[in-house]
DOPARO-396346 format. One record per residue (C-alpha): x negated, y negated, z. Coordinates in steps of 0.25 Angstrom, whole numbers, plus 2048, in hexadecimal, padded with zeros to 3 digits. Layout:
N
XYZ ...
//
This chain:
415
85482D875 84782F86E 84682A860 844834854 83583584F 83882D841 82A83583A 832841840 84083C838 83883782D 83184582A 83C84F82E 83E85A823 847857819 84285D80C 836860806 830854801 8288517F3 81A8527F8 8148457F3 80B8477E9 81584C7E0 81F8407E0 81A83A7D4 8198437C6 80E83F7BD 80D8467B0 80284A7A7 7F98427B2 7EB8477B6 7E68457C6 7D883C7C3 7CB83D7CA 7CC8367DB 7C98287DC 7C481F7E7 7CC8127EA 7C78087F6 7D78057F6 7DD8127F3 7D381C7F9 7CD8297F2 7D58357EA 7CF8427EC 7D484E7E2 7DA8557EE 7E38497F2 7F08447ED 7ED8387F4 7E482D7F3 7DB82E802 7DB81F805 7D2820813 7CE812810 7DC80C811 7E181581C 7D5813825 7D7804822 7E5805826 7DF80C833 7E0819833 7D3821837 7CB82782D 7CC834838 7DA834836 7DC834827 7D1840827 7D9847831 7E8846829 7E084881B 7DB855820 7E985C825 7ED858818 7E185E811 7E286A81B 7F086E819 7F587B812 803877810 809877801 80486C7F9 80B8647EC 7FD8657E5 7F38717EC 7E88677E6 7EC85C7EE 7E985C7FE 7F4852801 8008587FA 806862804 815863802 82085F80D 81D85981B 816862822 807862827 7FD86081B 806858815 801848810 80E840817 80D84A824 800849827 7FF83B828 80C83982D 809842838 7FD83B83C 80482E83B 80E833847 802836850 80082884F 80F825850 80D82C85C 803825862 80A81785F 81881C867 811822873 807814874 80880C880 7FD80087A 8057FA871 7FA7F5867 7F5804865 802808863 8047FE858 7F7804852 7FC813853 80A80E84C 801806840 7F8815840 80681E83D 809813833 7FD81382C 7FC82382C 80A824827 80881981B 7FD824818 807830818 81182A80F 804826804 8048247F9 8138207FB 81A8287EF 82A8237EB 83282F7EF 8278377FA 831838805 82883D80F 81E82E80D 82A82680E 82C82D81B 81E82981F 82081B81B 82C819823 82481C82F 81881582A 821809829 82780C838 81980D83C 814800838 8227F983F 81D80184C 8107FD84C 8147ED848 81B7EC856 80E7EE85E 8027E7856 7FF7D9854 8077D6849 8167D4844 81C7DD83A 8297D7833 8307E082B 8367D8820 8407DB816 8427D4809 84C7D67FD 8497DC7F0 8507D87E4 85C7E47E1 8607E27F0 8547EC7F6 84B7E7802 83D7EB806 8357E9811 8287E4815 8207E3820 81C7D4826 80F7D582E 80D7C7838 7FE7C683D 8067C284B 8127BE853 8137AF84E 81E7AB844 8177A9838 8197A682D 80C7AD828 8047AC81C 8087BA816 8037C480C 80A7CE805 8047DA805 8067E37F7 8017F07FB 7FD7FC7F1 8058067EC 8018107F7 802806803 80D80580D 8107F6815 8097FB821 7FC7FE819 7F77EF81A 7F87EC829 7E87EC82B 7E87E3820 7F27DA827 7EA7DE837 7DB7DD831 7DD7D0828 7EA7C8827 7EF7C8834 7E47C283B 7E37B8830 7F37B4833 7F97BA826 8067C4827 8077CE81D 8117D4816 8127E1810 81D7E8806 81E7F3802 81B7F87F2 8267FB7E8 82A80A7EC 82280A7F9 825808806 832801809 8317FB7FA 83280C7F8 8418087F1 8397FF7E6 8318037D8 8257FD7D6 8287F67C7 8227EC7BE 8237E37C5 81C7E77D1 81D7DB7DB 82C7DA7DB 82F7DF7E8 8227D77F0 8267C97E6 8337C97EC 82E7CB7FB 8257BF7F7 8317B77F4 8387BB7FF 82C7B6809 8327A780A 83D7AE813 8347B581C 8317AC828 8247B282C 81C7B1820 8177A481C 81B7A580C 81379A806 8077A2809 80A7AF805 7FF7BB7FD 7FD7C67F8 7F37D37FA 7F57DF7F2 7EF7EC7F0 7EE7F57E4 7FB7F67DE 7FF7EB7E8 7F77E07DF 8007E37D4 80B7DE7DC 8027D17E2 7FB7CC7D5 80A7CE7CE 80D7C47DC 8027BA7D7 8087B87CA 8197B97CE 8197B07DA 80B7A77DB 81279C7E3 8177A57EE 8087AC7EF 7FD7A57F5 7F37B37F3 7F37BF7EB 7E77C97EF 7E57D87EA 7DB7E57ED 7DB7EE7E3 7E67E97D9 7EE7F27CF 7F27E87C6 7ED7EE7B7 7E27F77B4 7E88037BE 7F58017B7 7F18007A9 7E38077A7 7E58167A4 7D881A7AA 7D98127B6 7E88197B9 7DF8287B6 7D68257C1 7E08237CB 7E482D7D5 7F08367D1 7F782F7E0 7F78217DC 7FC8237D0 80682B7D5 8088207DD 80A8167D1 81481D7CC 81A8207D9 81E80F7DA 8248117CA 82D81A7CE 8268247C3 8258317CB 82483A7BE 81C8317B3 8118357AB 80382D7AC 80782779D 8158227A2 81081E7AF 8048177A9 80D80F7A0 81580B7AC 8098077B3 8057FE7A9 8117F57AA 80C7F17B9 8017EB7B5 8007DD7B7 7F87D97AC 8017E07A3 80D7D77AB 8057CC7A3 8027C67B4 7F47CA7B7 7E97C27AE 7F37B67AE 7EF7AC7B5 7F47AB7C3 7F47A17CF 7F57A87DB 7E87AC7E0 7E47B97DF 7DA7C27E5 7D67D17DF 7CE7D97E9 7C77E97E2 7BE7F27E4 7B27F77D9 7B78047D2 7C68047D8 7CD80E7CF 7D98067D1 7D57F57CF 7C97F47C6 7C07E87C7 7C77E27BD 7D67E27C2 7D37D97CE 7CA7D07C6 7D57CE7BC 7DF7CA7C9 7D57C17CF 7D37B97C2 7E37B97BF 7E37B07CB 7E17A17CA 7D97A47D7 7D67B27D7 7CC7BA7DF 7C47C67DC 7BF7CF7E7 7B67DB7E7 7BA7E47F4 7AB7ED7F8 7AD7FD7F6 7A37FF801 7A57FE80B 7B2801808 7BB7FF815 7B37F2817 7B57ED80A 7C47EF809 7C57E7817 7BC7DD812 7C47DB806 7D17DA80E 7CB7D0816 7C77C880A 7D47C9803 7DB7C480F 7D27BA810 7D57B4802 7E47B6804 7E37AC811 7DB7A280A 7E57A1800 7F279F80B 7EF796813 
//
């Protein structure tokens, strides 16, 4: 007997589901002027959504392809949430954000399944995986239909694991309160291990799978595993709030390392991104003996969380998204801002502090979300700290480069 199509499961009509744009209720906000982010991508006034070609064709998807799903979305006549907004038709239906790139992440699903060479059929499964990480974006608590995206993102990525090069271990860990997530344990080969390891804190928009050319293109071949988890309220960590104290979930993974065989624990870092160097420069500080490395790009530590002006230059989605992780889905900019505020880890009285783990701070010139400033202040809280300017042009280039310096300096620092 043939299996159920799980996308078809998945997706089948139940109700009509809240269009994504309108999960999270601002008050008295006004939508700013676009922005251009080399992490983030480019806001446009006709898109909810940050574009973020940069990161997706870094992730392997063709340049052609996100032209072709952007411009059904564009093209459609269905009902929208917001007739401004090109990406904000309601219900799952063609036009609509979630469909259309689900839809072309099942060709690919296709593809995979019917494959006789079973290294291209991994690559089809890690396509449909990366395509439906990018229906479900940006990821908002409570959008049904994403979290439906990510399920089969997740299933995806486990699909394609069984037929490339590598070993993907899913491992569970215990959450104080008697909760459990997930992560996902990338090994560069078959051998036993254990591996030097870095855990991966990824940004507030990013699912596990959205690191795995970082682990292919520069830690594998280098013989590092790496392992990802999920955000607070993302992913399988969907069932946590982000809170004050923002690396509780990824500290007590750390802790856990000791009892997880294939990872070499004494020679444990940590790379975050955006929001995710909150969580690793708060590692630095709470457990320097059980880190050998903490390295960031583009860090949200302070200045986007405190400074007024830098918040009313940021698209109306990432904020959104912020308040998403807090739980505050009907908040006014004042409230939210106050809230905000309490993340910062300068405002904990950590960053400035002298600190031993070595730390490197990776930005870009003119990045509306990390100014100069910010990584400068992380590398010379470290006792041996780094700074590194990442080129905006070229800028495909200079992002790899950079990944390929940063991974350099975290296995200097493990062996």
């Amino acid at each position: 007997m043939s299996q159920p199509n799980l996308s078809e499961t998945l997706f089948k009509p139940r109700f009509k589901h809240r269009e994504t744009s309108t999960l999270v209720k601002r008050h008295g906000h006004v939508p700013q002027a676009s922005i251009a982010s080399a992490l983030d991508g480019t806001s446009q006034a006709n898109w909810y959504r940050i574009i973020n070609r940069l990161m997706w064709v870094w992730r392997g998807v063709s340049p052609i392809e996100i032209e072709h799903v952007l411009s059904h979305i564009a093209a459609s006549t269905a009902e929208r949430s917001d007739e401004r907004l090109l990406d904000t038709v309601v219900g799952y239906r063609s036009g609509n954000w979630i469909y259309e790139w689900s839809h072309q992440a099942m060709s690919w699903q296709q593809r995979a399944q019917e494959e006789k060479d079973p290294a291209l059929a991994g690559e089809y499964w890690l396509q449909a995986a990366n395509l439906y990480s990018i229906a479900a974006y940006p990821h908002l608590k409570g959008d049904d239909l994403a979290e439906q995206a990510e399920a089969l993102a997740n299933r995806a990525y486990a699909e394609s694991a069984k037929l490339l090069s590598y070993e993907l271990k899913e491992v569970e860990f215990a959450i104080d309160g008697g909760k459990k997530i997930t992560g996902f344990l990338h090994m560069p080969d078959n051998s036993k291990g254990p591996f030097p390891t870095v855990l991966i804190c990824g940004g507030l928009d990013m699912m596990q799978s959205d690191s795995y050319r970082l682990f292919r293109d520069h830690l594998a071949p280098a013989g590092v595993a790496m392992l990802t988890i999920d955000m607070p309220s993302v992913g399988m960590s969907s069932h946590f709030c982000l809170t004050q104290d923002s690396s509780r979930l990824h500290q007590q993974v750390l802790q856990a390392l000791p009892n997880v065989p294939w990872v070499d624990h004494t020679r444990v870092s940590v790379f975050g991104f955006r929001f995710g160097a909150n969580v690793a420069v708060r590692l630095a500080y709470l457990e320097p003996r059980r880190l050998r490395a903490v390295a960031t790009l583009g860090p949200v530590v302070h200045s986007l969380l405190c400074d007024k002006c830098i918040q009313e230059r940021v698209p109306e989605m990432y904020i959104d998204v912020l308040a998403s992780r807090l739980g505050m889905n009907s908040v006014s900019d004042a409230a939210l801002r106050t809230e905000l505020s309490c993340y910062s880890l300068k405002t904990q009285g950590l960053l400035g502090r002298r600190c031993h783990t070595p730390m490197l701070a990776g930005y870009w010139e003119r990045d509306p979300f990390c100014p100069k400033s910010e990584a400068k202040l992380i590398a010379d809280s470290s006792l041996d700290g780094k700074l590194l300017m990442v080129p905006s042009s070229p800028l495909f280039e200079g992002f790899n480069q950079a990944l390929h310096q940063v991974c350099d300096w975290i296995g200097e620092h493990s062996r």
